[in-house]
Biopython code that builds the backbone (N, CA, C, O; Angstrom):
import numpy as np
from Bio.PDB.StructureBuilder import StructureBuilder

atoms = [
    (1, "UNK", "N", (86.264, 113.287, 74.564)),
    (1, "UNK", "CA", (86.000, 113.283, 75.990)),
    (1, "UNK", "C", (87.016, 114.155, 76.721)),
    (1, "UNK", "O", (88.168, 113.796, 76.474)),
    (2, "UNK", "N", (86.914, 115.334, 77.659)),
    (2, "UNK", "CA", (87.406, 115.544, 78.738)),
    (2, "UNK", "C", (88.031, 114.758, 79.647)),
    (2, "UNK", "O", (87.594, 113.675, 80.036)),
    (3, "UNK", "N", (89.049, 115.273, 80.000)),
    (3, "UNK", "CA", (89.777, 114.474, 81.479)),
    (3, "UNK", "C", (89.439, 115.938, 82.864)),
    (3, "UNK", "O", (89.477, 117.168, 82.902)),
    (4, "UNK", "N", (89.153, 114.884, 83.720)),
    (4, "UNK", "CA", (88.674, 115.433, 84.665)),
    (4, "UNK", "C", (89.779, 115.943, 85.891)),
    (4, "UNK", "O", (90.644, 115.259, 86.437)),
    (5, "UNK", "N", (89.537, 116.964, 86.055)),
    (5, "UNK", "CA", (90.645, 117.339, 87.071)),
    (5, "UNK", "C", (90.110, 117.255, 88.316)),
    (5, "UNK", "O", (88.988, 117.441, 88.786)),
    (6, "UNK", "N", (91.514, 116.826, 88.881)),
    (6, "UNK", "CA", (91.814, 116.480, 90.181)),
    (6, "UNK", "C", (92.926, 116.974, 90.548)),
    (6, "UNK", "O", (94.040, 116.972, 90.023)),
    (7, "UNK", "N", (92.261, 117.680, 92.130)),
    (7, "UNK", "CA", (93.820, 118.000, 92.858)),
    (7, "UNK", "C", (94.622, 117.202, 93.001)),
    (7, "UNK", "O", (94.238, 116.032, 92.995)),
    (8, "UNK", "N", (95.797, 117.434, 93.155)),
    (8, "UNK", "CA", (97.133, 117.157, 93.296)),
    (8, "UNK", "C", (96.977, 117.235, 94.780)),
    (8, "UNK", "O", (96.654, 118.214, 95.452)),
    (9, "UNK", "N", (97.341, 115.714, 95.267)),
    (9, "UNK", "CA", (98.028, 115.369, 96.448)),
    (9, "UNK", "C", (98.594, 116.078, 97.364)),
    (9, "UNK", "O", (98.891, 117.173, 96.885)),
    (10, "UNK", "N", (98.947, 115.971, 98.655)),
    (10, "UNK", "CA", (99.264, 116.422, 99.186)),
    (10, "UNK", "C", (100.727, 116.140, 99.479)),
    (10, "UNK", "O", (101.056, 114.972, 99.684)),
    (11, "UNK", "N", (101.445, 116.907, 99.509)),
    (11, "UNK", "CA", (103.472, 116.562, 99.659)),
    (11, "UNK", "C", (103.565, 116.217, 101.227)),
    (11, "UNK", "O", (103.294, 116.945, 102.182)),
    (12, "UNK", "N", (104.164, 114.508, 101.202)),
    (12, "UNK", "CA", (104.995, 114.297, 102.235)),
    (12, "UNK", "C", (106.324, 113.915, 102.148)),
    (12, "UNK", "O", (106.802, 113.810, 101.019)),
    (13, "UNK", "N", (107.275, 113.602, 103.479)),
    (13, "UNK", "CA", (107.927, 113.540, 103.056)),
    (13, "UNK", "C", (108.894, 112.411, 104.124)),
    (13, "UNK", "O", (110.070, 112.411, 104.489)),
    (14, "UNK", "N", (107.722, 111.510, 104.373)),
    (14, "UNK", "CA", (107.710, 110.541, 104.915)),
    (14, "UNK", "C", (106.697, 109.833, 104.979)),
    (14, "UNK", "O", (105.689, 110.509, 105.182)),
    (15, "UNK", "N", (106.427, 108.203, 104.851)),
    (15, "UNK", "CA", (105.578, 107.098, 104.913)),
    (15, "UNK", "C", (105.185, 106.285, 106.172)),
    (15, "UNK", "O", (105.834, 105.404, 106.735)),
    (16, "UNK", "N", (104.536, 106.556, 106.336)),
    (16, "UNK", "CA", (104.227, 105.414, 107.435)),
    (16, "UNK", "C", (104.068, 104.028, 107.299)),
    (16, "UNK", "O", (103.081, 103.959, 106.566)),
    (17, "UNK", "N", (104.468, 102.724, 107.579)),
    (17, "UNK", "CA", (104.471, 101.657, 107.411)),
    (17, "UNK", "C", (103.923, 101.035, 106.246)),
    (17, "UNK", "O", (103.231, 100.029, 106.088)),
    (18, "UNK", "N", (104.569, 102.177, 105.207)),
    (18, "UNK", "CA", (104.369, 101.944, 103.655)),
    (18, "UNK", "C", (103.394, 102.354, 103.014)),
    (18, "UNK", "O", (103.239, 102.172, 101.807)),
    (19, "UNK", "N", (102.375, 103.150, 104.000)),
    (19, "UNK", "CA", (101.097, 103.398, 103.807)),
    (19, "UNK", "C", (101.405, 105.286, 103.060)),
    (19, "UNK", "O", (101.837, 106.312, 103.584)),
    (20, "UNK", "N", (100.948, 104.981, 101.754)),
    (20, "UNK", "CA", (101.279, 106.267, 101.160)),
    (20, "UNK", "C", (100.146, 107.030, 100.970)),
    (20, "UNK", "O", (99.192, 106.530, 100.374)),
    (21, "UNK", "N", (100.099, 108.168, 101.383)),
    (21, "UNK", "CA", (99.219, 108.702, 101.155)),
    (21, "UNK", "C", (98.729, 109.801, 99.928)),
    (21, "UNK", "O", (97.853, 109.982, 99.082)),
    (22, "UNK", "N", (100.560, 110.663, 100.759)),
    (22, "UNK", "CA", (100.238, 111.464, 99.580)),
    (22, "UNK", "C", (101.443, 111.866, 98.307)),
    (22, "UNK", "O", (100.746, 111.436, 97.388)),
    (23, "UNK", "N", (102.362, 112.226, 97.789)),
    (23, "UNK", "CA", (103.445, 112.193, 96.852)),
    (23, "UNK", "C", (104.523, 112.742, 97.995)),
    (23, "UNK", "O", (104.688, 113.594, 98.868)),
    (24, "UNK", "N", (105.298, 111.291, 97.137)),
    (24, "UNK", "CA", (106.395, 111.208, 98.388)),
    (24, "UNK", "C", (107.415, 112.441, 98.359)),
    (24, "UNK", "O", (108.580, 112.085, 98.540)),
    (25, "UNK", "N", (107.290, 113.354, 98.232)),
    (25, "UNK", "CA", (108.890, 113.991, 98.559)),
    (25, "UNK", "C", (108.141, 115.619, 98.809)),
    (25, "UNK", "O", (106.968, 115.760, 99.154)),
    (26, "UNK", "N", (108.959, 116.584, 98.590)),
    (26, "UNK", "CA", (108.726, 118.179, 99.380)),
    (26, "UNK", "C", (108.122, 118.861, 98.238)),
    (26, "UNK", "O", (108.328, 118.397, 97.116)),
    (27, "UNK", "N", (107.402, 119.906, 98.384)),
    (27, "UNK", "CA", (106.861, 120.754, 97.158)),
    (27, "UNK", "C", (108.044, 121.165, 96.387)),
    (27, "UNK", "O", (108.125, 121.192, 95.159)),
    (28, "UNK", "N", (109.013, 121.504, 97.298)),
    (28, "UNK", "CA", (110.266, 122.277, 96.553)),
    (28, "UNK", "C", (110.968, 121.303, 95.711)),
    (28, "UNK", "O", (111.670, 121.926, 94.914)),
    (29, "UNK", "N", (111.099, 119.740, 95.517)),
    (29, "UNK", "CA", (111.464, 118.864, 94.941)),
    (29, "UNK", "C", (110.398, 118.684, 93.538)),
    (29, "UNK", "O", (110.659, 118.558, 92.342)),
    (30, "UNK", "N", (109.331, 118.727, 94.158)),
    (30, "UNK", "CA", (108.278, 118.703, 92.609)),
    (30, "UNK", "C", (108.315, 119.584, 91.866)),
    (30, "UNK", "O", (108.240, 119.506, 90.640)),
    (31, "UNK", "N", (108.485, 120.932, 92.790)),
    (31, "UNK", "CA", (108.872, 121.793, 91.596)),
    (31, "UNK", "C", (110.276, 121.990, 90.504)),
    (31, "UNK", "O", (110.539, 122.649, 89.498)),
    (32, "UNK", "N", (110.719, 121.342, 91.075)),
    (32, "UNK", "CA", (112.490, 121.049, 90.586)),
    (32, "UNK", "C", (112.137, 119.878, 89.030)),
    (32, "UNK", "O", (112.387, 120.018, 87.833)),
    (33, "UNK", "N", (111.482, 118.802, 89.803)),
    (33, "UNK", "CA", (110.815, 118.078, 88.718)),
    (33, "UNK", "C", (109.885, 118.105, 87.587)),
    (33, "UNK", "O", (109.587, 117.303, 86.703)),
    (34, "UNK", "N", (109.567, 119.154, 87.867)),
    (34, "UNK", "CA", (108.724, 119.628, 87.021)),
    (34, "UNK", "C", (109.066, 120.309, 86.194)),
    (34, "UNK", "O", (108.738, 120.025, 85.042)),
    (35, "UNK", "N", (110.083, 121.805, 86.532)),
    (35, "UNK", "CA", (111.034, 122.000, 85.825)),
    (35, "UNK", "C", (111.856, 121.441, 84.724)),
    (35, "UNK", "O", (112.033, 121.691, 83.532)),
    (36, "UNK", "N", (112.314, 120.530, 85.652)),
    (36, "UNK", "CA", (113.390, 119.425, 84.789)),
    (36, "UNK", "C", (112.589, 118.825, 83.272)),
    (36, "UNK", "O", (113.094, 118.814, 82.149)),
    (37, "UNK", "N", (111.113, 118.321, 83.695)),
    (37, "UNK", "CA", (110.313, 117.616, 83.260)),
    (37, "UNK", "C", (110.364, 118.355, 81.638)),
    (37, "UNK", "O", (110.497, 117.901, 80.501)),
    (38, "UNK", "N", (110.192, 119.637, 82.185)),
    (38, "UNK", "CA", (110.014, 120.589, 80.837)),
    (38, "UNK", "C", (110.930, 121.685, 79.909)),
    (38, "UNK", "O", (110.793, 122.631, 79.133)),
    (39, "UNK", "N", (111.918, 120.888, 80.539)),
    (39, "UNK", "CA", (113.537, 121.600, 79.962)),
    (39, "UNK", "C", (113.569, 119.941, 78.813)),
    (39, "UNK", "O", (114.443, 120.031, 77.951)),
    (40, "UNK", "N", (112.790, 118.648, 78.767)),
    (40, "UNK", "CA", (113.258, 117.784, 78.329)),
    (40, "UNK", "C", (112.705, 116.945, 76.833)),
    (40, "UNK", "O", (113.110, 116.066, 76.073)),
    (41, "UNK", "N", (111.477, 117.892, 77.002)),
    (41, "UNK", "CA", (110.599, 117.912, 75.214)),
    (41, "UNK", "C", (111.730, 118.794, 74.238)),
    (41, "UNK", "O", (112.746, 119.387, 74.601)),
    (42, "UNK", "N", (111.063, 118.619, 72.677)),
    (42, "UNK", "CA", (111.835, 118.898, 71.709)),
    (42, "UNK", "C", (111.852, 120.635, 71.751)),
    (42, "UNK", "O", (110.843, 121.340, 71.772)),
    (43, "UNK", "N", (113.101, 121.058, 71.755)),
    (43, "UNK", "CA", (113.381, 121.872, 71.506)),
    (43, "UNK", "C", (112.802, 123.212, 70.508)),
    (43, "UNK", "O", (112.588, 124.406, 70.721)),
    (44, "UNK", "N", (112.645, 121.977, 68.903)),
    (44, "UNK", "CA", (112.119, 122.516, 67.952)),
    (44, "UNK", "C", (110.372, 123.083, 67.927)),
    (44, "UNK", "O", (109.882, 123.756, 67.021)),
    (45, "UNK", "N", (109.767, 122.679, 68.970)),
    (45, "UNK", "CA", (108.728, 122.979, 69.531)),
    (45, "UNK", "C", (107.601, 124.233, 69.907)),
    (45, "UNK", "O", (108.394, 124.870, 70.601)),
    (46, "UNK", "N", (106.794, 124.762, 69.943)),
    (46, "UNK", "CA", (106.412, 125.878, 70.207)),
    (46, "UNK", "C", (106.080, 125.692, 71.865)),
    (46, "UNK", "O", (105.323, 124.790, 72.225)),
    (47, "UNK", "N", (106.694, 126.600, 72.824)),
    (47, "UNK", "CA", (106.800, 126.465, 74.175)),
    (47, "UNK", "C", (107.757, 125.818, 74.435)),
    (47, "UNK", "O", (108.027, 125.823, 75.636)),
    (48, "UNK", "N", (108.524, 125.143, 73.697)),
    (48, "UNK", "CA", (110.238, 124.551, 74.401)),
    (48, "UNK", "C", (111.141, 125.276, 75.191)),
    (48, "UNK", "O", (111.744, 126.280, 74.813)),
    (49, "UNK", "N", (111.236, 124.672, 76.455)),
    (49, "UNK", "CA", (112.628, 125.488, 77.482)),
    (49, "UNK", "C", (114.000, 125.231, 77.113)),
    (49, "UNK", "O", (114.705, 124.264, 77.403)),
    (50, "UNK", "N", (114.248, 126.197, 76.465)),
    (50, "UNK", "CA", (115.778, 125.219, 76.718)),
    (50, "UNK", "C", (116.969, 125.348, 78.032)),
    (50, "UNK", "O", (117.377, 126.093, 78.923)),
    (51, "UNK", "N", (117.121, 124.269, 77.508)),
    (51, "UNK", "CA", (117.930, 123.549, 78.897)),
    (51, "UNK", "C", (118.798, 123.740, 79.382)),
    (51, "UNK", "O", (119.229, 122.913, 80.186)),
    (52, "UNK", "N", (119.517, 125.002, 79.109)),
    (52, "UNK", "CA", (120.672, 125.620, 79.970)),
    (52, "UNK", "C", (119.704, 127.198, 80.572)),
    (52, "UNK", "O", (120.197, 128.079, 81.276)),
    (53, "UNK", "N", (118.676, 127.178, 80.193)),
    (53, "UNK", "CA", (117.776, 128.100, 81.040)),
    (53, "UNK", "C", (117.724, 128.308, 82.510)),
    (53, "UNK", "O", (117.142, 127.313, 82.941)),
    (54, "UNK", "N", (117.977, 128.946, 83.321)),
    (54, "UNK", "CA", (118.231, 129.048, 84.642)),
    (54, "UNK", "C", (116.688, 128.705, 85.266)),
    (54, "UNK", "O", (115.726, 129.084, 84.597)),
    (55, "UNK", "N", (116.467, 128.051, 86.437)),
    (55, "UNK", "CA", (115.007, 128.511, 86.675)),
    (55, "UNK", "C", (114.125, 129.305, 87.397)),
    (55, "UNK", "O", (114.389, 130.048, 88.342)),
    (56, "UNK", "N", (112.811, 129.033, 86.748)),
    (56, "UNK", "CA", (112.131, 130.309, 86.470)),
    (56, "UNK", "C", (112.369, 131.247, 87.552)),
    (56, "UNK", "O", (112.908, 132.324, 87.300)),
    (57, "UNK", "N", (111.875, 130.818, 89.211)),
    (57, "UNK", "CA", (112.576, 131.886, 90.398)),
    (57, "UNK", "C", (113.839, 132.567, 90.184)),
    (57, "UNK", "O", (113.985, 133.789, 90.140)),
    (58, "UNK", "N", (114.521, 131.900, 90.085)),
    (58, "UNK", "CA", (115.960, 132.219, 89.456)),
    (58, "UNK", "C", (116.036, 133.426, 88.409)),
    (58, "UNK", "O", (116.583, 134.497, 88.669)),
    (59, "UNK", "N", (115.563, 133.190, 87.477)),
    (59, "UNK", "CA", (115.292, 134.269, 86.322)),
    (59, "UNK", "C", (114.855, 135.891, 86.786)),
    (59, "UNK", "O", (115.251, 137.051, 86.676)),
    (60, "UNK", "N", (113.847, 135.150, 87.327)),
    (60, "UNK", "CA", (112.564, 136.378, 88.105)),
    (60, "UNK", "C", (113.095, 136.903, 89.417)),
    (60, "UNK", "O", (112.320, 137.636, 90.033)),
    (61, "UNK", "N", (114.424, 136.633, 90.025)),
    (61, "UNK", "CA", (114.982, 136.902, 91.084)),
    (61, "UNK", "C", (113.962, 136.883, 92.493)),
    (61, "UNK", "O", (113.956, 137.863, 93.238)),
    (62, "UNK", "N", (113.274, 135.909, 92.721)),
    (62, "UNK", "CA", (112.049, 135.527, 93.646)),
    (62, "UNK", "C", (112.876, 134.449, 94.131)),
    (62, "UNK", "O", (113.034, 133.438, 93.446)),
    (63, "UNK", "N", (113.515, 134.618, 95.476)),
    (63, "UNK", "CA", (113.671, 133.658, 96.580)),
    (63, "UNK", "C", (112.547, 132.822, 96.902)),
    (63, "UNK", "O", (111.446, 133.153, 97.342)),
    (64, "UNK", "N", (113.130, 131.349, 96.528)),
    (64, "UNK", "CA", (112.110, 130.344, 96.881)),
    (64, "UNK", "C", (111.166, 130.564, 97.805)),
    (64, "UNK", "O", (109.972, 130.850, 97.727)),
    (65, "UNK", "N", (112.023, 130.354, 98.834)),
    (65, "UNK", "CA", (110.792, 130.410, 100.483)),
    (65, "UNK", "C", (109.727, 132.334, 100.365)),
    (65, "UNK", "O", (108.731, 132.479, 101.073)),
    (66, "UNK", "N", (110.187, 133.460, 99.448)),
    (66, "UNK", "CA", (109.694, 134.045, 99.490)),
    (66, "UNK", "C", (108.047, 133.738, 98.781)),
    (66, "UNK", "O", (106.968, 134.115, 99.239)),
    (67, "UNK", "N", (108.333, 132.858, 97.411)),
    (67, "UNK", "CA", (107.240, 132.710, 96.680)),
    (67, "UNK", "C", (106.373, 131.856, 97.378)),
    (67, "UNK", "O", (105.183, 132.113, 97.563)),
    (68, "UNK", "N", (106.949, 130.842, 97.771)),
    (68, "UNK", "CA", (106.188, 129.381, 99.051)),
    (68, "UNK", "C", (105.063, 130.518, 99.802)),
    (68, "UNK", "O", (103.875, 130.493, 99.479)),
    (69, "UNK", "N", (105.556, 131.432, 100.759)),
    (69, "UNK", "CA", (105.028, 132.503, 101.377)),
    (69, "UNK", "C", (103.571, 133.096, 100.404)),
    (69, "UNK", "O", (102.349, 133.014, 100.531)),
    (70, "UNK", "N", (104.597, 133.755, 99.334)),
    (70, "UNK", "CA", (103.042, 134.355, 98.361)),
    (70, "UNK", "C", (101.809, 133.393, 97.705)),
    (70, "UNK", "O", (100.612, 133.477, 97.433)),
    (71, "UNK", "N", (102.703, 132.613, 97.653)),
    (71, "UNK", "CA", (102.096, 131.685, 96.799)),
    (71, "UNK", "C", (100.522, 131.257, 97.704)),
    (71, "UNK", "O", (99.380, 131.178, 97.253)),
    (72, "UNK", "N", (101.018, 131.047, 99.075)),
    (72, "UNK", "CA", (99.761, 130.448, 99.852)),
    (72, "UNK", "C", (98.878, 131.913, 100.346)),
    (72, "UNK", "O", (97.973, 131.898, 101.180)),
    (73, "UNK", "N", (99.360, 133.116, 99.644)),
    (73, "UNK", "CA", (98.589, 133.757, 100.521)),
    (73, "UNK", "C", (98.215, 134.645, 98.838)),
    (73, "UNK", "O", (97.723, 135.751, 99.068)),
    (74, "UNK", "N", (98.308, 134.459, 97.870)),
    (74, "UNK", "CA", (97.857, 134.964, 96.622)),
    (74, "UNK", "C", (96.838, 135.909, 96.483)),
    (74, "UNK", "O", (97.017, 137.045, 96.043)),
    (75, "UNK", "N", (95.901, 135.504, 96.808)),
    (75, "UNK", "CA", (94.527, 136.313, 96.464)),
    (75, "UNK", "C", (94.478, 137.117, 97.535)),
    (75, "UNK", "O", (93.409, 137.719, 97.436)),
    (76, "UNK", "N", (95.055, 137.473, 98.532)),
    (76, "UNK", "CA", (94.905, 137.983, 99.417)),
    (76, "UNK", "C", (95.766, 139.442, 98.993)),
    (76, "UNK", "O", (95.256, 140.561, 98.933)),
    (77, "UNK", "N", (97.307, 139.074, 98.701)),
    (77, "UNK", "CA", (97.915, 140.266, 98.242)),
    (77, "UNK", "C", (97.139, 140.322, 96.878)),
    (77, "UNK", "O", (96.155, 140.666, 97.532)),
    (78, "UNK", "N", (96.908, 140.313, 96.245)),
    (78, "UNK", "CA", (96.463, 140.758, 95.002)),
    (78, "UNK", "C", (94.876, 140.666, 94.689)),
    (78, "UNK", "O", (94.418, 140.536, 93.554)),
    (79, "UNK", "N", (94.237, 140.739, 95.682)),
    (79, "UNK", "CA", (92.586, 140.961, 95.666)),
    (79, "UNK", "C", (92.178, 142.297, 94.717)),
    (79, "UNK", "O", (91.022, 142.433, 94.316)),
    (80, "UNK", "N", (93.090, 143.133, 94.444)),
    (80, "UNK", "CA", (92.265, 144.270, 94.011)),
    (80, "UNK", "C", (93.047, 143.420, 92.682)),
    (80, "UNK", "O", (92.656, 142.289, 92.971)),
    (81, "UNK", "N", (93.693, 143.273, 91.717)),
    (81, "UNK", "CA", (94.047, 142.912, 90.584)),
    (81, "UNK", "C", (92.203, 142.133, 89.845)),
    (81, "UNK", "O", (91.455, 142.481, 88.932)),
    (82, "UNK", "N", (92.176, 140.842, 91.015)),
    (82, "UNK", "CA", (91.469, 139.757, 90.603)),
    (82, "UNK", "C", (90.251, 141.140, 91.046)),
    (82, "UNK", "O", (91.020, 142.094, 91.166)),
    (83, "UNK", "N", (89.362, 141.476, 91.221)),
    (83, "UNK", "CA", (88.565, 142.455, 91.663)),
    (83, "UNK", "C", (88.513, 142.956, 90.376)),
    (83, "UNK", "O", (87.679, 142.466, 89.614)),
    (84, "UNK", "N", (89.330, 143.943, 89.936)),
    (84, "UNK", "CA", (89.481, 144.748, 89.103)),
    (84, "UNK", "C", (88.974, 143.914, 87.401)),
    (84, "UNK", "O", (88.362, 144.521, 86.523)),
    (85, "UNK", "N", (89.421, 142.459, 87.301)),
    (85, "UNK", "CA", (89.698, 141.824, 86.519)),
    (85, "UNK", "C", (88.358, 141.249, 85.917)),
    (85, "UNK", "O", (87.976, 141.007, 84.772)),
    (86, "UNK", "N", (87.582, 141.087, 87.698)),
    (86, "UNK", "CA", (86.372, 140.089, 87.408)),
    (86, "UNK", "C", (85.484, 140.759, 86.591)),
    (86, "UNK", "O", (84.451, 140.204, 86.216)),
]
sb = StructureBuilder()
sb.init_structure("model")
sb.init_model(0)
sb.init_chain("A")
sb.init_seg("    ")
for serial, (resi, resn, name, xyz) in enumerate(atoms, 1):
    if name == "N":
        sb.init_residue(resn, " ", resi, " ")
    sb.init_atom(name, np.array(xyz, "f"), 0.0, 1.0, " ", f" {name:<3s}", serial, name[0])
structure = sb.get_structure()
């Protein structure tokens, strides 16, 4: 059987009278976690990060708030790539 995908929540970063809606903390924190998440499988592995690896923005010299920026506007800068591709 397939597992069915579903979007991912929306980031807040505050609750209202406990009433949660959507995953509690900032995109820039999930992505940190997520990170983390995958610096923490076995090493010996095929796809293992290891864990003194800087991250990935970091690596790629891409200022956070620059990628936040691309990121929401993707297909837009790169329409002729995906164009070209289809």
């Amino acid at each position: 059987t397939s597992l069915e995908e579903k979007p991912l929540l929306h980031f807040e970063t505050a609750t209202v009278a406990e009433r949660q809606r959507g995953i509690p903390f900032s995109f820039k924190d999930y992505l940190a976690l997520m990170d983390w998440t995958a610096r923490q499988g076995r090493t010996d592995k095929s796809g293992a990060m290891a864990r003194d690896l800087p991250p990935l923005l970091s690596r790629m010299d891409i200022p956070p708030d620059q990628w936040l920026l691309d990121s929401r506007r993707f297909e837009d800068i790169f329409h002729r790539r995906f164009r070209l591709a289809a």
